[in-house]
C-alpha atoms as an extended CHARMM CRD file, in Angstrom:
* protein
*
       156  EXT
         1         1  UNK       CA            -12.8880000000      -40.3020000000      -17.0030000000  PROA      1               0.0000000000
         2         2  UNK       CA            -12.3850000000      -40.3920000000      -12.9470000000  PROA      2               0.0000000000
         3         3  UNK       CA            -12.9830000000      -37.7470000000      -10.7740000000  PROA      3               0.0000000000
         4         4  UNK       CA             -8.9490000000      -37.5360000000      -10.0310000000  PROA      4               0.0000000000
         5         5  UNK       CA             -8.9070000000      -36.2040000000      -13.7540000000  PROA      5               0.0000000000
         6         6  UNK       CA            -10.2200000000      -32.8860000000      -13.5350000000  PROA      6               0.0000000000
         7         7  UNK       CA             -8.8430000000      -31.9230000000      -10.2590000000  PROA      7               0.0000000000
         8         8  UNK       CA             -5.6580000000      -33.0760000000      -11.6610000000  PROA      8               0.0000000000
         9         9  UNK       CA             -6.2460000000      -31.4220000000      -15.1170000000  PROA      9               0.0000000000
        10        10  UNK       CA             -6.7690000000      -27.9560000000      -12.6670000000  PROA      10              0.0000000000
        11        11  UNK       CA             -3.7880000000      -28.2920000000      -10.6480000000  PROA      11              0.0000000000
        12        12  UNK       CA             -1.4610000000      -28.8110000000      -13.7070000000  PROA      12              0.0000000000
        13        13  UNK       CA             -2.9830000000      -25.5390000000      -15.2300000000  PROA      13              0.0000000000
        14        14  UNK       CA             -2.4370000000      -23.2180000000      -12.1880000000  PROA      14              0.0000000000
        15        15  UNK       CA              0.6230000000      -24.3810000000      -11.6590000000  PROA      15              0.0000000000
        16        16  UNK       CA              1.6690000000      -23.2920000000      -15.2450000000  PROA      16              0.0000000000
        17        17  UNK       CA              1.4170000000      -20.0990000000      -13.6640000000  PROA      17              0.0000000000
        18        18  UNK       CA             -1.8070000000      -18.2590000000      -15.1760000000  PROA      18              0.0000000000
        19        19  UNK       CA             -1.7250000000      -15.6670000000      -18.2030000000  PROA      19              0.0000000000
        20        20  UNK       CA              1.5220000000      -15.5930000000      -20.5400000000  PROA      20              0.0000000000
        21        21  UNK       CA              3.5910000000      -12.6740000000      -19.9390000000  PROA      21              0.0000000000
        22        22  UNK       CA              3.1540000000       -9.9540000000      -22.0900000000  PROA      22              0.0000000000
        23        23  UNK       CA              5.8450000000       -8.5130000000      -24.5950000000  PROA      23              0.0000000000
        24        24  UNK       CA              7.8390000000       -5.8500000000      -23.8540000000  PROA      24              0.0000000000
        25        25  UNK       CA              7.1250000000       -3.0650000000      -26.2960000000  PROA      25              0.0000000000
        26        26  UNK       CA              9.6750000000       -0.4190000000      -25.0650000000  PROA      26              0.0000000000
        27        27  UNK       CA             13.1440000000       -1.1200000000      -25.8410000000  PROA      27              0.0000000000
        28        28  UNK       CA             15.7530000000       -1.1740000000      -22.6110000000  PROA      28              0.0000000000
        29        29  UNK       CA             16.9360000000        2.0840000000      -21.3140000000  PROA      29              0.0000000000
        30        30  UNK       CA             20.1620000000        1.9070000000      -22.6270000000  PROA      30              0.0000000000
        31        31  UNK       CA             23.2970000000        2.2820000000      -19.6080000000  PROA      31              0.0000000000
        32        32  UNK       CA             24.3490000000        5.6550000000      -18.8640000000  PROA      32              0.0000000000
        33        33  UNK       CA             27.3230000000        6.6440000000      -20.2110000000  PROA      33              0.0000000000
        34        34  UNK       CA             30.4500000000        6.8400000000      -17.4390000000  PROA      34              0.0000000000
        35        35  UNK       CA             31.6460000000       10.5910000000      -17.6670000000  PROA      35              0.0000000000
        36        36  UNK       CA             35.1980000000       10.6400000000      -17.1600000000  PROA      36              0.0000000000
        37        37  UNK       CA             36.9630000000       11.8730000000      -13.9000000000  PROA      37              0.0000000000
        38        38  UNK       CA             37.9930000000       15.0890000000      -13.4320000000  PROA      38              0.0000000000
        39        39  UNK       CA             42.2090000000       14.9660000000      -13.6510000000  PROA      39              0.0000000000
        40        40  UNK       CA             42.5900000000       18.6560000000      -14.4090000000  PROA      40              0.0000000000
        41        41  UNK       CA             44.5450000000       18.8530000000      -11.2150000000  PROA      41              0.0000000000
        42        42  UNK       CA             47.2250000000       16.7240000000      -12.7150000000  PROA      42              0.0000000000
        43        43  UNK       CA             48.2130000000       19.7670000000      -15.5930000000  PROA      43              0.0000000000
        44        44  UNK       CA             50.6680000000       22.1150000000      -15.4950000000  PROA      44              0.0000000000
        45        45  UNK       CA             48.9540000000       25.2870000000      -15.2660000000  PROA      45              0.0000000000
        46        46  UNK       CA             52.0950000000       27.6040000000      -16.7050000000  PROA      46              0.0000000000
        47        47  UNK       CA             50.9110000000       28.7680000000      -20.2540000000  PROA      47              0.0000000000
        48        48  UNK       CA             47.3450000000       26.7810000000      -19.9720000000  PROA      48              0.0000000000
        49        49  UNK       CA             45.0000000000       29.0310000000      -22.1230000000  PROA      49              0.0000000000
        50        50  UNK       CA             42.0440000000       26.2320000000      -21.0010000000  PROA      50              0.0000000000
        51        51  UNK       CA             40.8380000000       23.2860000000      -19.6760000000  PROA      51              0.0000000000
        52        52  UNK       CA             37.9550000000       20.8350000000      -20.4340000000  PROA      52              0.0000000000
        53        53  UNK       CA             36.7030000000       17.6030000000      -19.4320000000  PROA      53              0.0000000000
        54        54  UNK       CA             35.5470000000       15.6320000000      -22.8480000000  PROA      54              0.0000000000
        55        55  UNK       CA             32.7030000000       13.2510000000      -22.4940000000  PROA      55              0.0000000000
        56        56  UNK       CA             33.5170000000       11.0810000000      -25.2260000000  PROA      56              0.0000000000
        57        57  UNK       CA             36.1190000000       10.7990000000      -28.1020000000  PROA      57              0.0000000000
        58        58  UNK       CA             39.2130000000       12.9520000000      -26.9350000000  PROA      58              0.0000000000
        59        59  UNK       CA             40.5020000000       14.9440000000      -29.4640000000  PROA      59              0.0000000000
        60        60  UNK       CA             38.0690000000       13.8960000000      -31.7750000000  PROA      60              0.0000000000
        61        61  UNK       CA             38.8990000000       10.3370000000      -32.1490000000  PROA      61              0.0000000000
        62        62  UNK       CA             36.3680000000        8.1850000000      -32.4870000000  PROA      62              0.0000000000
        63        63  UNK       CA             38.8020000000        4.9870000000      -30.7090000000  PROA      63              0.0000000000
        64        64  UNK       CA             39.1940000000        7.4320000000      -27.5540000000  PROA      64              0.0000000000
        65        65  UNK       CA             37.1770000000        7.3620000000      -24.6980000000  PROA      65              0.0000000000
        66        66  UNK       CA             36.6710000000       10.6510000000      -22.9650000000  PROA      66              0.0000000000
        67        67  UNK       CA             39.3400000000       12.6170000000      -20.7530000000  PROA      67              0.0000000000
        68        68  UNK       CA             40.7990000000       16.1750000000      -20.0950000000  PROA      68              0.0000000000
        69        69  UNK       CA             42.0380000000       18.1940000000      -22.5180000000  PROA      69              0.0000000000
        70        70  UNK       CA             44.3520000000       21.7820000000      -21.7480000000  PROA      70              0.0000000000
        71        71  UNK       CA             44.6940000000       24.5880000000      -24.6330000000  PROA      71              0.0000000000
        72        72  UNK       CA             48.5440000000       26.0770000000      -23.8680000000  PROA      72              0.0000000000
        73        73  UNK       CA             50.1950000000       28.8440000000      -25.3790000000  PROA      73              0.0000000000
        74        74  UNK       CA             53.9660000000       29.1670000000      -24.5020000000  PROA      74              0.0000000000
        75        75  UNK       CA             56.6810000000       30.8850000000      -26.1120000000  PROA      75              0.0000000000
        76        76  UNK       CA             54.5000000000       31.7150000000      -29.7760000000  PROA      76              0.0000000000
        77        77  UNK       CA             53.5590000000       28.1600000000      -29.7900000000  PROA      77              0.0000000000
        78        78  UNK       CA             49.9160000000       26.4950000000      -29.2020000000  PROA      78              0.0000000000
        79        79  UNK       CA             49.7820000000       22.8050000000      -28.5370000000  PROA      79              0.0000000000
        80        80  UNK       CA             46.9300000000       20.4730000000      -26.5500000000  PROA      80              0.0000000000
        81        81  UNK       CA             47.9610000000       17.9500000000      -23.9490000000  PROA      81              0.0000000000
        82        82  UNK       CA             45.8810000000       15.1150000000      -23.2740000000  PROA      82              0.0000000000
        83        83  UNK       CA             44.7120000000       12.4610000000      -20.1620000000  PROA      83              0.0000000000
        84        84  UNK       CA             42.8400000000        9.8360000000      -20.4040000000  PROA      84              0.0000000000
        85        85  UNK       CA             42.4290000000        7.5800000000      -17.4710000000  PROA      85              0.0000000000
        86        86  UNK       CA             41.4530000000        3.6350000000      -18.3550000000  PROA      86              0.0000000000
        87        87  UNK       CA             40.1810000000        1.1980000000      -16.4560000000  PROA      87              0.0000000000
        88        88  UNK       CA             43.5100000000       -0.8960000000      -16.2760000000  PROA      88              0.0000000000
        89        89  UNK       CA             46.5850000000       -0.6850000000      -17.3080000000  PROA      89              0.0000000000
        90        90  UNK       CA             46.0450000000       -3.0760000000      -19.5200000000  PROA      90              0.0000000000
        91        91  UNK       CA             43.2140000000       -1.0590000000      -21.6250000000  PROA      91              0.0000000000
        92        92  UNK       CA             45.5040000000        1.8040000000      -21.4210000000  PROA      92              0.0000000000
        93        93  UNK       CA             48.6300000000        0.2670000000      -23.3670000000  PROA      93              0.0000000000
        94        94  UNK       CA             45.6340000000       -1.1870000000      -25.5690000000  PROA      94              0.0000000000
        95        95  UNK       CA             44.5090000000        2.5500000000      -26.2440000000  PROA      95              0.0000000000
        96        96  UNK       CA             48.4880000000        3.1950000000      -26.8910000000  PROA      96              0.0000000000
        97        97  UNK       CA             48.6100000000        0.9270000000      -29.7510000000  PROA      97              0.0000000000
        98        98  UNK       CA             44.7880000000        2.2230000000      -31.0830000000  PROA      98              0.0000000000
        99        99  UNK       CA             46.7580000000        5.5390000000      -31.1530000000  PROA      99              0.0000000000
       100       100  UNK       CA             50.1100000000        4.2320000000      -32.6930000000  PROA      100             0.0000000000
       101       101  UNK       CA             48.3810000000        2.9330000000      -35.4430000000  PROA      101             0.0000000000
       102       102  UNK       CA             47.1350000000        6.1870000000      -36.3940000000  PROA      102             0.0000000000
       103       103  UNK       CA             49.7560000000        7.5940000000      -36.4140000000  PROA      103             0.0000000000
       104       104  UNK       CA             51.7980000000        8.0260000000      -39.6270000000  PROA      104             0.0000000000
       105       105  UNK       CA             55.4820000000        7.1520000000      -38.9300000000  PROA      105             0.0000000000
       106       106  UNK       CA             55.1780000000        6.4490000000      -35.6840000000  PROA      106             0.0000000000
       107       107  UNK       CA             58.2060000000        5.7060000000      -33.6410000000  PROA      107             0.0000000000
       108       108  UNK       CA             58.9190000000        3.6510000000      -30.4990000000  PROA      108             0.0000000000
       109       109  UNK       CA             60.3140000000        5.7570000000      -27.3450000000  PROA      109             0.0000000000
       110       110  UNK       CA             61.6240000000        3.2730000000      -25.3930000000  PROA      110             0.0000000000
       111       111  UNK       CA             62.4570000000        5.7300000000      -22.3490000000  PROA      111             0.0000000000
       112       112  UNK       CA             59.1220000000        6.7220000000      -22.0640000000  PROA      112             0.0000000000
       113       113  UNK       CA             57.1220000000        3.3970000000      -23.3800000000  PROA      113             0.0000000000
       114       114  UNK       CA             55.6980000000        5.8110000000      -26.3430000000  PROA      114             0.0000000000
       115       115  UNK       CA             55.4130000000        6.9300000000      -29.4370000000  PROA      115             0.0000000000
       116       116  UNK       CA             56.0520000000       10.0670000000      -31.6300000000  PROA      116             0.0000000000
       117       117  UNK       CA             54.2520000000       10.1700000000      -34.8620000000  PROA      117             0.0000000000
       118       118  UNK       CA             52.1820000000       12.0140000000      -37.4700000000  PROA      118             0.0000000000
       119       119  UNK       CA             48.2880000000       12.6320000000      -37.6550000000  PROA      119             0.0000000000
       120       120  UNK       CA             48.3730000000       14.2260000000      -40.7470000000  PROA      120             0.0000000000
       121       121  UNK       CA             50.7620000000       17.5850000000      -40.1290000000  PROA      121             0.0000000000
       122       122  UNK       CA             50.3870000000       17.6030000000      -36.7550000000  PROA      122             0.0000000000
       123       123  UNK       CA             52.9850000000       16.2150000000      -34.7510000000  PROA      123             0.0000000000
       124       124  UNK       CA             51.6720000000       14.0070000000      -31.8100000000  PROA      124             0.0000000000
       125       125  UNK       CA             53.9740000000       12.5000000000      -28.9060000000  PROA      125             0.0000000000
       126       126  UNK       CA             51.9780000000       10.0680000000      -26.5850000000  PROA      126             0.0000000000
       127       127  UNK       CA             52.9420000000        7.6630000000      -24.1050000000  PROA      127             0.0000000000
       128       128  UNK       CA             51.5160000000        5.2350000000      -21.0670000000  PROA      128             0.0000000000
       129       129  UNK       CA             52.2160000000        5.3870000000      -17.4880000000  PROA      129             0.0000000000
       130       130  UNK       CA             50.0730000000        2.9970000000      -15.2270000000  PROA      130             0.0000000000
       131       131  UNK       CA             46.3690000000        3.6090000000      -15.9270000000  PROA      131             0.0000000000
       132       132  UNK       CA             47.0380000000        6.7890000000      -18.2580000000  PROA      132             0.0000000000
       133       133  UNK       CA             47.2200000000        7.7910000000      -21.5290000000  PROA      133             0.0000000000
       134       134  UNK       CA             48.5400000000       11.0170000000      -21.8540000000  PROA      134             0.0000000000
       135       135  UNK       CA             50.3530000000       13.1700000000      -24.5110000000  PROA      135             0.0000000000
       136       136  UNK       CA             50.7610000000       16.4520000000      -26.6950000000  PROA      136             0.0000000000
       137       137  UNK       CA             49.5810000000       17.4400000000      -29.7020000000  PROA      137             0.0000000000
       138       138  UNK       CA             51.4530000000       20.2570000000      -31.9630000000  PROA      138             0.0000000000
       139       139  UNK       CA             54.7770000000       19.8330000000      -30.2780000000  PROA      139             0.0000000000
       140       140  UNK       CA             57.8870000000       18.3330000000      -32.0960000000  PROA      140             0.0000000000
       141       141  UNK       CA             59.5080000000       15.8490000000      -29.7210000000  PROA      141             0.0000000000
       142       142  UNK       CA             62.6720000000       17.7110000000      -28.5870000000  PROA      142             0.0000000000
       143       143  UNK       CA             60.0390000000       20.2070000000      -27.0070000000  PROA      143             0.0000000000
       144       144  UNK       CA             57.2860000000       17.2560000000      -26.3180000000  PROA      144             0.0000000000
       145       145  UNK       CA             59.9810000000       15.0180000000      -24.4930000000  PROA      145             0.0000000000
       146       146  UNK       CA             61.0020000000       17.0850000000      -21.4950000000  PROA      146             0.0000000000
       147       147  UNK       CA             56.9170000000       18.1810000000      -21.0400000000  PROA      147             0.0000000000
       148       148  UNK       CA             56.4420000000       14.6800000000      -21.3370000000  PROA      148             0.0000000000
       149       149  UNK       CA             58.3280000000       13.9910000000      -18.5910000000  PROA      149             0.0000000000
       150       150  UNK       CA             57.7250000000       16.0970000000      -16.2960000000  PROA      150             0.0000000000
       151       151  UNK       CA             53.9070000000       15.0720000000      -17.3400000000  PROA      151             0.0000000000
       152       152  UNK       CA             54.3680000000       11.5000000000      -16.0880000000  PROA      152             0.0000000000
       153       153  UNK       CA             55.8500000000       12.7000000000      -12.6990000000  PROA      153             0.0000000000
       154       154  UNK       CA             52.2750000000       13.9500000000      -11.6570000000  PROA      154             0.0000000000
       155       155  UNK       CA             50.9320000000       10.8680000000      -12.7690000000  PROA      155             0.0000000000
       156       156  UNK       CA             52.0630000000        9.0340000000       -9.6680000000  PROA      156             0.0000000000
């Protein structure tokens, strides 16, 4: 063996880079979850019992991200209207169609690029306007349809 060998032999090993790297035992933090904006300002407040901002799963459904949520109470009547702001418009028509096939009967409202169905014997009217989901749950559409629209005006 030359004396080149071991100096060579040494070299080669520190450049490996010394000890192995040890294992990661704790699992990564997982990413925190986005809470949704604030779009309360956007709701009629004429007849609004309440207000909340929902983390996660608006109205309970599990294919829903979170959102705002108003309680109203007009003329005997109690329904919930809904917002749900997506990152696109894209992801919002996708949440549409997550919705629509939910729904039992469903039907397309071409005026407002929507849908009025059933989730089980609740009536549910919901429709898309840029980055929004919105809707109203408890209504029938003749009284949904003009909320609606006025609705998508302050979505603008």
């Amino acid at each position: 063996m030359s004396r080149r060998s071991p100096v060579l032999l040494l070299a080669l090993l520190a450049a490996c880079g010394g000890a192995p790297p040890k294992e990661q035992t704790q699992a990564a933090p997982a990413p925190a979850a986005v809470k949704p904006p604030d779009e309360s300002r956007r709701f009629p407040l004429a007849g609004q019992v309440s207000m909340r901002l929902v983390d996660n799963h608006v109205l309970g459904k599990d294919f829903l991200p979170g959102g705002n949520v108003a309680e109203y109470r007009l003329k005997g009547k109690t329904y919930q209207q809904f917002l749900v702001r997506s990152a696109s418009a894209e992801s919002a028509a996708l949440l549409l169609f997550d919705f629509k096939s939910h729904l039992r009967d469903a039907r397309f409202l071409a005026h407002m690029g929507g849908y009025f169905g059933m989730d089980g014997a609740t009536p549910v009217y919901l429709f898309q306007k840029s980055v929004y989901l919105a809707g109203f749950v408890g209504l029938p559409e003749k009284e949904a349809d003009p909320l609606a629209r006025q609705f998508a005006a302050r979505l603008d």
